[in-house]
C-alpha positions as CSV (number, residue, x, y, z in Angstrom):
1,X,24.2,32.2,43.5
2,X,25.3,28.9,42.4
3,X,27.6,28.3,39.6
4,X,29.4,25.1,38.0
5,X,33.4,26.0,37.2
6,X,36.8,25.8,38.9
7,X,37.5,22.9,42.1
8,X,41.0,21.6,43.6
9,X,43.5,23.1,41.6
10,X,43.8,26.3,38.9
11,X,46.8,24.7,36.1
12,X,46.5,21.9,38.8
13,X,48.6,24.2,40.5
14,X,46.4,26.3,42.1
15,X,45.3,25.8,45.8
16,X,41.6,26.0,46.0
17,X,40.8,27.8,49.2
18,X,37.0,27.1,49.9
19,X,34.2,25.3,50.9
20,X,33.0,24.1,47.2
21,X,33.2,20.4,46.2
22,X,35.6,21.7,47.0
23,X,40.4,14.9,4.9
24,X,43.7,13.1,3.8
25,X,42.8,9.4,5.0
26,X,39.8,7.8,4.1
27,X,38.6,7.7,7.7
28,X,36.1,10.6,9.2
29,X,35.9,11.7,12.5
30,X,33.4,9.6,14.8
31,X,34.0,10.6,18.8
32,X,36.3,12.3,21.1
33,X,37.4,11.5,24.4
34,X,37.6,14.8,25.9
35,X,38.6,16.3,29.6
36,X,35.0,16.1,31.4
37,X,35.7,12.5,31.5
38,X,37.7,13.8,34.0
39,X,37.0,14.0,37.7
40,X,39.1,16.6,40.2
41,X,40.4,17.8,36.5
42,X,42.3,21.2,35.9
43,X,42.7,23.1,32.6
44,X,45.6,24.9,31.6
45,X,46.3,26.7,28.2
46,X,50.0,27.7,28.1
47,X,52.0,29.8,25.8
48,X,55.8,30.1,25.3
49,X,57.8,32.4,23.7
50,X,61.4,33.0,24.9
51,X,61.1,33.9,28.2
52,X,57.4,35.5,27.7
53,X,54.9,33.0,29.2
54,X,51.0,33.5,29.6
55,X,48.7,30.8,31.4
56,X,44.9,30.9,31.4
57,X,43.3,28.8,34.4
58,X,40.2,27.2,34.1
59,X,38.6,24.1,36.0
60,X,35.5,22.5,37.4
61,X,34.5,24.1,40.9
62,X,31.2,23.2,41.8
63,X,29.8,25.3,45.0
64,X,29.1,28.8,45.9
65,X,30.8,31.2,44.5
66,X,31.4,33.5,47.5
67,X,33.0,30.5,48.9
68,X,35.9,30.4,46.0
69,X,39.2,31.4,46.9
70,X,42.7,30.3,44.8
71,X,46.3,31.1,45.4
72,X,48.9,30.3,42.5
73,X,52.4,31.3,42.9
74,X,54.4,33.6,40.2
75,X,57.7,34.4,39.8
76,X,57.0,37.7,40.0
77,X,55.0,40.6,41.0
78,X,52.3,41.0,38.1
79,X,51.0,44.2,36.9
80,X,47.1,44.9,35.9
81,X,47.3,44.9,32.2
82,X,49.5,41.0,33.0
83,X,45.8,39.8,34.1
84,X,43.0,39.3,32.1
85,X,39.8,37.5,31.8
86,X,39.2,34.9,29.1
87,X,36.1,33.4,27.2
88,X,35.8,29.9,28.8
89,X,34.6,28.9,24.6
90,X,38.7,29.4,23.9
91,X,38.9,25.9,26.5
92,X,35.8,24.2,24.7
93,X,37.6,24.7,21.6
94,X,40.8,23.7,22.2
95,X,39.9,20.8,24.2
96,X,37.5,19.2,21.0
97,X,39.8,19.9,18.7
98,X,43.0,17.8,20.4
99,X,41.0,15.2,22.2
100,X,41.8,11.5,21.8
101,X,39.2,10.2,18.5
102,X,37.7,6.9,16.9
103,X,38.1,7.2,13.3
104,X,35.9,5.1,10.9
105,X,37.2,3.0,8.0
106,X,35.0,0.7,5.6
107,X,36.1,-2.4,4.3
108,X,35.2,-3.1,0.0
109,X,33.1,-6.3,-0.6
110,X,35.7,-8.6,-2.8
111,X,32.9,-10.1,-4.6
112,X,31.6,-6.8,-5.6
113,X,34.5,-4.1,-6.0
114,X,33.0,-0.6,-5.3
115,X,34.1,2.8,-4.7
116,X,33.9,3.9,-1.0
117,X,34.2,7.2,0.5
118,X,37.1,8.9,1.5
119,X,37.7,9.9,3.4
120,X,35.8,32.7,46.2
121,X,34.8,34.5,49.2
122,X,33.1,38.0,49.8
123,X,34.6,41.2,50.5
124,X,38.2,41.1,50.2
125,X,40.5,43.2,52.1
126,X,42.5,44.0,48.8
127,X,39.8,46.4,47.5
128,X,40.1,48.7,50.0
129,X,38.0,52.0,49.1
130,X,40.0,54.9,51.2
131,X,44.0,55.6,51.2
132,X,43.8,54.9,54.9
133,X,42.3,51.2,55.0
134,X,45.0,50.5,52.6
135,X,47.8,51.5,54.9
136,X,46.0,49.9,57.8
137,X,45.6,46.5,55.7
138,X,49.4,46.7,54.8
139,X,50.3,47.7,58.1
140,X,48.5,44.5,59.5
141,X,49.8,42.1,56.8
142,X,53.1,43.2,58.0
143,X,52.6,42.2,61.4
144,X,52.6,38.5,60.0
145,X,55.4,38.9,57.1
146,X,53.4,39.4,54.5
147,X,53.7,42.2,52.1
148,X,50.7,43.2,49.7
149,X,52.8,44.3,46.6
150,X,49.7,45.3,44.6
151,X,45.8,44.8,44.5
152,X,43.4,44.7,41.5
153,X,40.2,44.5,41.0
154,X,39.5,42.5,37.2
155,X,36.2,41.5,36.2
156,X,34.0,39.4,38.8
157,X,37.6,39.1,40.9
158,X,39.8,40.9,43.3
159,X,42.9,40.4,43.6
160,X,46.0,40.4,45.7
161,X,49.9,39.8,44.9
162,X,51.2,38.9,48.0
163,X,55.0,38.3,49.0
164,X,55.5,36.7,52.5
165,X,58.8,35.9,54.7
166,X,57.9,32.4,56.1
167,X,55.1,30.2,55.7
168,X,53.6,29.8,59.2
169,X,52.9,33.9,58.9
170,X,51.3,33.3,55.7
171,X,49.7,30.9,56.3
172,X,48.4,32.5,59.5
173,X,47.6,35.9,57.4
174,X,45.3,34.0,55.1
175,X,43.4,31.9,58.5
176,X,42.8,35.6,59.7
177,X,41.6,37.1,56.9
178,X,39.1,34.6,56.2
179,X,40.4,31.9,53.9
180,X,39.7,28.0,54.8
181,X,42.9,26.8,54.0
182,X,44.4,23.1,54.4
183,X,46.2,22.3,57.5
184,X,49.0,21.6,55.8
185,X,49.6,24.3,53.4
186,X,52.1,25.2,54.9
187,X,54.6,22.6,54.4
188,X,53.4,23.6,50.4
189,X,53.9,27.3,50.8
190,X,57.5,27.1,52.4
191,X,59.3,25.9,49.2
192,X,57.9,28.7,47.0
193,X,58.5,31.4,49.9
194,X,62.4,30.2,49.9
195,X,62.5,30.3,46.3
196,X,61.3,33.9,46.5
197,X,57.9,33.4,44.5
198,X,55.1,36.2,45.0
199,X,51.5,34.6,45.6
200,X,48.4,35.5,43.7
201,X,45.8,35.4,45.6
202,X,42.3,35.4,43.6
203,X,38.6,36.0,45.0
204,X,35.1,36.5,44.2
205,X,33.9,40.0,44.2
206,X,30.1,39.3,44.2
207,X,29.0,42.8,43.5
208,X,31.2,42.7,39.7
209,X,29.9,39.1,38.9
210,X,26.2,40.3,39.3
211,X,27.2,43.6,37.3
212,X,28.7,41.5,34.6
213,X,25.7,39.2,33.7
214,X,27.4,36.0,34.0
215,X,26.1,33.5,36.2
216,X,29.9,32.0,36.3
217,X,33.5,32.3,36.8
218,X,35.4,32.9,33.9
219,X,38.8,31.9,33.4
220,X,41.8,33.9,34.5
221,X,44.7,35.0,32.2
222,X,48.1,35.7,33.7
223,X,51.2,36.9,32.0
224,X,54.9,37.4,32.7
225,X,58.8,37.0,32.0
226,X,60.8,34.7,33.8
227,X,63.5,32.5,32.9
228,X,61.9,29.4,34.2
229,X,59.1,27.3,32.4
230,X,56.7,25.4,34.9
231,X,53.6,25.3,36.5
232,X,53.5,24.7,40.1
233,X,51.5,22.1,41.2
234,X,52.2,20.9,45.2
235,X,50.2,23.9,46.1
236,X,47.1,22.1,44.8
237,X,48.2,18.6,46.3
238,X,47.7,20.8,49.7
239,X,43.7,20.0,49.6
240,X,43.7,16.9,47.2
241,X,42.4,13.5,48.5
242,X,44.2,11.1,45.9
243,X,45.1,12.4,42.3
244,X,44.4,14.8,39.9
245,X,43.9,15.1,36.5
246,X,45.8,18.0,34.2
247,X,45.0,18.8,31.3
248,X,47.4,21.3,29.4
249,X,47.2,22.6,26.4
250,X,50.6,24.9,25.0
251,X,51.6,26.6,22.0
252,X,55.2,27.7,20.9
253,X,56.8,29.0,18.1
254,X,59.0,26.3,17.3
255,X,57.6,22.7,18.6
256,X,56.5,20.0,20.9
257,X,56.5,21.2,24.6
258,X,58.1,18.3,26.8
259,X,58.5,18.1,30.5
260,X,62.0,17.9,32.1
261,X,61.6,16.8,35.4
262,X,59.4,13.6,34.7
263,X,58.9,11.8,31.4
264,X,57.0,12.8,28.8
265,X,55.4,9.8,27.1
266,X,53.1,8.7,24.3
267,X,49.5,7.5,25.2
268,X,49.0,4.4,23.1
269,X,47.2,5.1,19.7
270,X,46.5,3.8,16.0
271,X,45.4,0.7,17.6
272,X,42.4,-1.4,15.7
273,X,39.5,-2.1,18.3
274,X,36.0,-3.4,18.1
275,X,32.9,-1.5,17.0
276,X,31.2,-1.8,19.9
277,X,33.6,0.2,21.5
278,X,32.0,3.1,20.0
279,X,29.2,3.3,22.2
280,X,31.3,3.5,25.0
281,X,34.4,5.4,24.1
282,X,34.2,7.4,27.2
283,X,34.7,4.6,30.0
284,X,37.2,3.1,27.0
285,X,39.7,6.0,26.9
286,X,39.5,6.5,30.8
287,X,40.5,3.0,31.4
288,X,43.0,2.9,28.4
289,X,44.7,6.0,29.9
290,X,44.6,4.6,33.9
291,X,46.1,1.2,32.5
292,X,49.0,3.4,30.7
293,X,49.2,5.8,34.0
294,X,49.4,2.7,36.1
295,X,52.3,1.0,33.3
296,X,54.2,4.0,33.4
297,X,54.8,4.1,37.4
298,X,52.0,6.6,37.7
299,X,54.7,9.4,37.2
300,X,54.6,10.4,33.4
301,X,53.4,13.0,31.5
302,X,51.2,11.6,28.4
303,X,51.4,13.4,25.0
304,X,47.8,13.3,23.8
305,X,48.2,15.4,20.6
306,X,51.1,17.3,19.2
307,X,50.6,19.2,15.5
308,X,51.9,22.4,13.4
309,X,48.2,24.5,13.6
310,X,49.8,27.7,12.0
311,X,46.6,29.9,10.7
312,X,46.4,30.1,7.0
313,X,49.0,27.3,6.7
314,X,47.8,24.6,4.1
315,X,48.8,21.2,5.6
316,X,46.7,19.0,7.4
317,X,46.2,20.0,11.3
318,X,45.1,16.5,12.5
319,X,44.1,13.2,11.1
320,X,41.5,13.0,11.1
321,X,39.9,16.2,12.2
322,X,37.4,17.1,13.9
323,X,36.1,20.5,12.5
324,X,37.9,23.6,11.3
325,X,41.1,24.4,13.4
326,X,41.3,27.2,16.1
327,X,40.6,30.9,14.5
328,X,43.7,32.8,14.7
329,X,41.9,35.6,17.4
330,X,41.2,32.6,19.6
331,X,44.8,31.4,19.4
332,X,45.9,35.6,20.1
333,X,43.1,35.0,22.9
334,X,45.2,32.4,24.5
335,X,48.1,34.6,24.3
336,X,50.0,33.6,21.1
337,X,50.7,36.6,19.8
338,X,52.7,36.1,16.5
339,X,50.2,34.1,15.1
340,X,48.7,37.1,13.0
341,X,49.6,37.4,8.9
342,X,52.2,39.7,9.9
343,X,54.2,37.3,11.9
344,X,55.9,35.9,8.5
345,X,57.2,32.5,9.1
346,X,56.2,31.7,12.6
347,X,54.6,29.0,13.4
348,X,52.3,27.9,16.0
349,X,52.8,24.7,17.0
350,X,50.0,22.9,19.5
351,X,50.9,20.5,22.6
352,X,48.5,18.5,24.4
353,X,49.8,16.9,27.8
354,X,47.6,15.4,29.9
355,X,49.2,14.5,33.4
356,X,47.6,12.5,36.8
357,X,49.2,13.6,39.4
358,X,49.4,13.0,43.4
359,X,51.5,13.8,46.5
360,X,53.1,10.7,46.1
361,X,54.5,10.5,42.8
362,X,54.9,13.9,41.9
363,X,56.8,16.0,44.6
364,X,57.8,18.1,42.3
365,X,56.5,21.1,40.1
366,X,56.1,20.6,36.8
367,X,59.3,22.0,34.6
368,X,58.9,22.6,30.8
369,X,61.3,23.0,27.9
370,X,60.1,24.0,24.1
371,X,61.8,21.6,22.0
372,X,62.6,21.2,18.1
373,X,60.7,18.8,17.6
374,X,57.5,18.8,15.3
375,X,56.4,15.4,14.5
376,X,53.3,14.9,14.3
377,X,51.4,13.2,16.8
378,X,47.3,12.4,18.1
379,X,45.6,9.4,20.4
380,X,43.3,8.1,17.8
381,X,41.0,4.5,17.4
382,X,40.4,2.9,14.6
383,X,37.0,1.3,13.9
384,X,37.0,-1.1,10.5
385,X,33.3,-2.5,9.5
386,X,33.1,-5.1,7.5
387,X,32.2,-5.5,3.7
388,X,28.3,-5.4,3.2
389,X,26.2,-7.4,0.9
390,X,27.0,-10.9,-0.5
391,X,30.1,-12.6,0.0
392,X,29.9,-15.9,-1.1
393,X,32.3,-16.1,-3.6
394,X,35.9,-17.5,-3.4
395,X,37.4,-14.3,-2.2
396,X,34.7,-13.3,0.1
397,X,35.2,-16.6,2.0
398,X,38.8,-15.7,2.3
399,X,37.8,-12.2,3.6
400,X,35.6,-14.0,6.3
401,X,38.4,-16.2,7.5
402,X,40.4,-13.2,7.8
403,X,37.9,-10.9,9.3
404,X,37.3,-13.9,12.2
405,X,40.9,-13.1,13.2
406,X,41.1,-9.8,12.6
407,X,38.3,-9.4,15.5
408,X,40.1,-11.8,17.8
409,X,43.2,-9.3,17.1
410,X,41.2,-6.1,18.0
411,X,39.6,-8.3,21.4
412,X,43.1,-8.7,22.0
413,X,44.0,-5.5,21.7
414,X,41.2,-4.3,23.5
415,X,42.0,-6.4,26.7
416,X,45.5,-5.3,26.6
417,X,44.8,-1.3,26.3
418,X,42.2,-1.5,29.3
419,X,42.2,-4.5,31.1
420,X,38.5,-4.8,30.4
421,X,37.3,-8.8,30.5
422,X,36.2,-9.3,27.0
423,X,35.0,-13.0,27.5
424,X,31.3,-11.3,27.8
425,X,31.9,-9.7,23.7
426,X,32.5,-13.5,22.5
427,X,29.7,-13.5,20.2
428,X,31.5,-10.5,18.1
429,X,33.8,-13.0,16.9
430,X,31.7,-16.0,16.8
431,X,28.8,-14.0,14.3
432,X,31.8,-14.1,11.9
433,X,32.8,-17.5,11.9
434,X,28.8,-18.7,11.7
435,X,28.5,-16.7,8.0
436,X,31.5,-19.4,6.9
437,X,30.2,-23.2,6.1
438,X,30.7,-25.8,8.2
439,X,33.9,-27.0,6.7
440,X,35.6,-23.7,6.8
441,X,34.4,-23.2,9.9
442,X,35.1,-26.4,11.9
443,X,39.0,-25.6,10.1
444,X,39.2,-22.1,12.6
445,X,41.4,-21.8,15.1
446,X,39.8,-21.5,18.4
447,X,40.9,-18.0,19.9
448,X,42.9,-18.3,22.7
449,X,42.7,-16.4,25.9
450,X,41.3,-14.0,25.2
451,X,41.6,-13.6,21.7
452,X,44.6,-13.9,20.4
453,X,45.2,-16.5,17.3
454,X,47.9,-19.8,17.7
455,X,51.2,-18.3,15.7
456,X,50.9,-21.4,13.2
457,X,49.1,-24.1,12.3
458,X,45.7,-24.7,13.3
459,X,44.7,-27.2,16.3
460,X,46.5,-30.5,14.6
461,X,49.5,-28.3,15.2
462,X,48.8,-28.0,18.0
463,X,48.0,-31.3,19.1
464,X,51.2,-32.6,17.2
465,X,53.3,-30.3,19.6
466,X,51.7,-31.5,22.6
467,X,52.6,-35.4,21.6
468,X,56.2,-34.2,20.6
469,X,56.6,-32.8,24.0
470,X,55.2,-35.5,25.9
471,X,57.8,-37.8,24.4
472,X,60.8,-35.6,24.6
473,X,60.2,-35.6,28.7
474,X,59.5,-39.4,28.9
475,X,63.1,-40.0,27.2
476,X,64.7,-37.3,29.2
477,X,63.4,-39.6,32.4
478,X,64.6,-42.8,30.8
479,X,67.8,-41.8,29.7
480,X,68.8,-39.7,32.7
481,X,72.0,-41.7,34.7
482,X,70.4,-43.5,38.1
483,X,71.8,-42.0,41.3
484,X,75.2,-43.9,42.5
485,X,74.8,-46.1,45.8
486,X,77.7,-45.8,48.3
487,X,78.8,-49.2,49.3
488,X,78.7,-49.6,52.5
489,X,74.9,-48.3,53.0
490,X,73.1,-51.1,51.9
């Protein structure tokens, strides 16, 4: 049985063990950028409250399921009603709703003024079916220093909480018992034992998945209290071949959710760019958000989206949006909990991070903190078209002048967000300047490399600059003292 869900990482901090590959604004939502444009991507939904902290693990494995294995360490041992399975629709959701948008504006015709619109593996050892295996399976985990504090069996996957007294034993434990595991996991595994984490360790139980009727792997819901806020992600770095991409998407009671340990910075947005762009808004966020990865020092964590979604509250939850917000029993299905009618006064306030991360830059687990803060906040495009119908008089050759460089502006803009060589989308500036007579359109500046309009003046400015410069260095050469000759030397 094949299926397509989960590879690399669980909340990018989950070491894959397997075979598998391995209405306010007059603008209305046009595109998203959301996380399949992602390769080697996790997805992680994480909810905050005091110390309370529940994370639901989804991401794209591709293989066969009896071949997926994970291992995510937890502060502490987790009890059966702490794990769950979740509806992988609650991801889906989420993920459309905060993703990076074009939005669409429409410019008026100035000779004609008119209303617009507004707008795992098989047969684990942890389901053991007699008293006796159990003992023996303890008794042999022992042997290596690893204790089995608990084993559950929920939905299509069994499940172990493991604790373990040095790596190399765990490591060796998990080579025995039939998990393909990196060579290096354990200089991963060490920092976690030392810290006294537990380990859960997650596989397939191919008898439940074919009982359930789901032809694939759901995502897992964990729960607990502890102090700290993070998500570990070295153990997923253990398997990794170059970076990974994280998507995370956390709710609090009180604000923005920031990270502590590296920066937490805004991905460029409200930034005017061409039409065209719209057909190929996928390949333009992925290279807008490597160019911003790459500006940053490839160590930041990129705020995507950050907004007050509290059900039945009556502001905005986005501009502009995409479709109706999250129902409140999907947000109590990610684990928020005082989201309900009830809950008088509490907000839920919605964080989208998106992080890319690698052995290399980030040698550290992620740490969180929930913060005040509530500002508003979403990666969004803006499209303008231009006024239809006839422009001909006075003011609608003035809007043509201006719409000329307004589309050198957004080339410009375009060049700087992605690096992309724009020289090939001349003609979406030049179509502009051809509506314009000849005398108006002889008078244009020429856009400069690659787009971007001379501050002042047009090119007899230019030229005038030129001569003045010219001049200033041929009296500088005249005027300058001539070198002193030593007597003596001639």
């Amino acid at each position: 049985m094949h299926t397509h869900m989960m590879t690399r990482t669980l909340l990018g901090a989950v070491a894959l063990l397997a075979t598998g590959q391995a209405m306010a604004f007059c603008g209305f939502y046009v595109a998203k950028a959301d996380a399949t444009l992602f390769n080697d991507k996790s997805e992680v939904i994480l909810v905050r409250d005091g110390e309370r902290t529940v994370i639901t693990m989804s991401n794209d494995f591709k293989g066969n399921v009896k071949d997926f294995a994970m291992v995510v360490p937890v502060p502490v041992v987790l009890e059966r009603d702490d794990i769950r399975i979740a509806d992988a629709s609650l991801f889906r959701k989420l993920d459309s709703y905060s993703a990076p948008r074009l939005v669409e504006y429409f410019d008026e015709n100035p000779c004609q003024p008119l209303y617009l619109y507004d707008s795992v593996m098989e047969n684990v050892p942890a389901a053991a079916t007699s008293t006796r295996g159990e003992r023996e399976v303890e008794k042999k985990a022992r042997s290596y220093g690893v204790t089995i504090e608990a084993t559950y069996t929920v939905g299509e996957y069994d499940i172990l909480i493991l604790s373990a007294k040095e790596s190399t034993g765990l490591k060796q434990w998990l080579l025995d018992n039939g998990y393909k595991i990196p060579a290096t996991a354990h200089e991963v595994l060490d920092p976690y034992i030392k810290s006294n984490l537990k380990f859960f360790v997650v596989k397939v139980n191919l008898k439940e998945l074919q009982a359930s009727g789901f032809n694939s792997l759901r995502p897992l819901q964990i729960r607990f209290e502890h102090p700290k806020f993070m998500l570990p992600i070295r153990l997923g770095m253990a398997n990794s071949s170059g970076e990974q991409d994280m998507v995370v998407y956390a709710f609090t009671r009180t604000g923005r959710v920031e990270c502590v340990n590296y920066r937490t910075v805004k991905v460029p947005t409200d930034r005017n760019i061409p039409l065209f762009v719209k057909e190929r808004f996928g390949r333009f966020y992925k290279d807008l958000f490597a160019r911003a990865w790459r500006r940053e020092g490839r160590n930041a964590v990129f705020l995507e989206y950050a907004w007050n979604v509290t059900p039945n509250w009556g502001g905005m939850k986005c501009d502009p949006c995409v479709g109706p917000p999250p129902l409140d029993q999907q947000f109590v299905d990610a684990g928020v909990n005082w989201s309900g009618r009830g809950a008088q006064g509490a907000q839920v306030f919605f964080t989208r991070l998106h992080v890319r991360y690698g052995r290399d830059k980030f040698p550290a687990d992620l740490q969180f903190q929930v913060t005040p803060n509530t500002e508003h906040y979403q990666a969004r495009y803006v499209l303008t078209h231009p006024a239809q119908g006839d422009l001909s008089c006075s003011e609608g050759q003035n809007y043509l002048e201006n719409l000329y460089y307004r589309r050198g502006r957004e080339m410009d803009e375009l060049a700087t967000l992605t690096g992309w060589d724009v020289s090939t989308f001349r003609s979406y500036v030049r179509e502009i300047g051809d509506r314009l007579p000849p005398e108006r359109r002889n008078a244009l500046d020429a856009p400069l490399a690659p787009f971007r309009r001379p501050p002042g003046g047009g090119p007899g400015a230019w030229a005038f600059l030129a001569l003045l410069t010219g001049a200033l260095l041929v009296a500088w050469y005249f005027a300058r003292p001539l070198p002193q000759v030593a007597k003596g030397n001639v």
